[in-house]
C-alpha positions in Angstrom: -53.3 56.6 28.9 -51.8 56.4 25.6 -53.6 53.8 22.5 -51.5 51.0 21.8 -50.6 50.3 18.0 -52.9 47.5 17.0 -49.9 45.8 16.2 -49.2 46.2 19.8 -52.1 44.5 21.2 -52.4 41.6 18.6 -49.0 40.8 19.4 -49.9 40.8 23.1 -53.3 38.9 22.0 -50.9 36.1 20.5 -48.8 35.9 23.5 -51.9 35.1 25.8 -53.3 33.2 23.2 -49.8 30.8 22.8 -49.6 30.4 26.4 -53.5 29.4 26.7 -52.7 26.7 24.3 -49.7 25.5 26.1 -51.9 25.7 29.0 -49.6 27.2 31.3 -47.4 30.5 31.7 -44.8 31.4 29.6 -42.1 34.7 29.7 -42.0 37.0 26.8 -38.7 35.8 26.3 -39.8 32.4 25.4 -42.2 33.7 23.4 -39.4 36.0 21.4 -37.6 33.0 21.0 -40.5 31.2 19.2 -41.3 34.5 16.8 -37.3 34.4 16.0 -36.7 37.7 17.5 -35.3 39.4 20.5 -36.5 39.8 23.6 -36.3 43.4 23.8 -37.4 44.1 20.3 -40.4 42.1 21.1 -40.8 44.3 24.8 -40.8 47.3 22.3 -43.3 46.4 20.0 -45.8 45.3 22.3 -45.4 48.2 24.9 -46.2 50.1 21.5 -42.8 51.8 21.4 -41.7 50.7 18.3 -42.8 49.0 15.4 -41.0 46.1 13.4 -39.6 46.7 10.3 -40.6 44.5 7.0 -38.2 41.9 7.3 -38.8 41.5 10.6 -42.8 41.5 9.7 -42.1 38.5 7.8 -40.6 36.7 10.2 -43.4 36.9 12.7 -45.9 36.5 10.2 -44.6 33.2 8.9 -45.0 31.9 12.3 -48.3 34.1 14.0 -50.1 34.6 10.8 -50.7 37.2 8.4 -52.9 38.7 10.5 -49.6 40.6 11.0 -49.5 42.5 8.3 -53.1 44.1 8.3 -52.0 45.0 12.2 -48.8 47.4 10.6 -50.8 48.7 7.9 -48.8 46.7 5.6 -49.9 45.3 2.2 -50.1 41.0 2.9 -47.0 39.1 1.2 -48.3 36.5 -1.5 -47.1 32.8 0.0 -46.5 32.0 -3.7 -44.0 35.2 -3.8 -43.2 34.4 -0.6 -41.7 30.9 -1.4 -40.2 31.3 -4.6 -38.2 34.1 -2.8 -37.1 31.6 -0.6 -35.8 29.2 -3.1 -34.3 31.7 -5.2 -31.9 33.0 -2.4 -30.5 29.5 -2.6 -29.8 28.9 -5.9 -26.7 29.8 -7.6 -26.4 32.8 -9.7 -26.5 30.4 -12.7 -29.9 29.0 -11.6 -31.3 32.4 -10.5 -30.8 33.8 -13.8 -32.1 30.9 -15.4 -35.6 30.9 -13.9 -35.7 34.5 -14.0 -35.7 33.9 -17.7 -37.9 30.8 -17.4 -40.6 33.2 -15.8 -40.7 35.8 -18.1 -41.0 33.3 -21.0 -44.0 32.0 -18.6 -45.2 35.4 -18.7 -44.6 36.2 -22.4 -46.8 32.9 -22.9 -49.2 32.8 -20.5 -49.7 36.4 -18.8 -52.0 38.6 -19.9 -53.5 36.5 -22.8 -54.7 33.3 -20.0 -57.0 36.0 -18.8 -58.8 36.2 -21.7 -59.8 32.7 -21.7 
């Protein structure tokens, strides 16, 4: 027999775990359906198949944890980062250029020299 990917067995540890909080049994598809992906991408990645790629790491992480990323191998995503990425995809150009000179003034101001304090 073959080792799973750890992401492969966290993600089936989830599954069991979701379904022992709802107290009763749930399909995989349901569960895909709560993650925000498909059912047969999910049947991959916990048969250890395949492996998700980033944005799809995201997704699952913002809803099982970031225990996600330690399972790929993958460097955590800051929340802060995380957010602000969020916001900024819904701004206008106008207002995405704007804070992106807000923040390096921030950063000119209060980088490397708040450190120091």
């Amino acid at each position: 027999m073959t080792d799973r990917p750890p992401f492969s067995v966290l993600l089936e540890r989830k599954f069991l775990e979701w379904q022992l909080d709802l107290g009763e049994r749930k399909s995989q598809a349901e569960f895909a359906r709560l993650i925000g992906v498909s059912r047969a991408s999910l049947t991959m990645w916990m048969n250890g198949s395949h492996l998700p790629d980033m944005e799809s790491a995201k997704k699952i992480a913002s809803v099982l944890g970031p225990e996600i990323f330690d399972a790929l191998g993958l460097p955590q995503q800051n929340p802060y980062l995380q957010k602000i990425n969020q916001i900024f995809e819904r701004l206008s150009p106008e207002y995405q250029r704007k804070l992106a000179e807000d923040a390096e003034r921030y950063e000119t101001k209060h980088g490397k020299d708040s450190s120091k304090k």
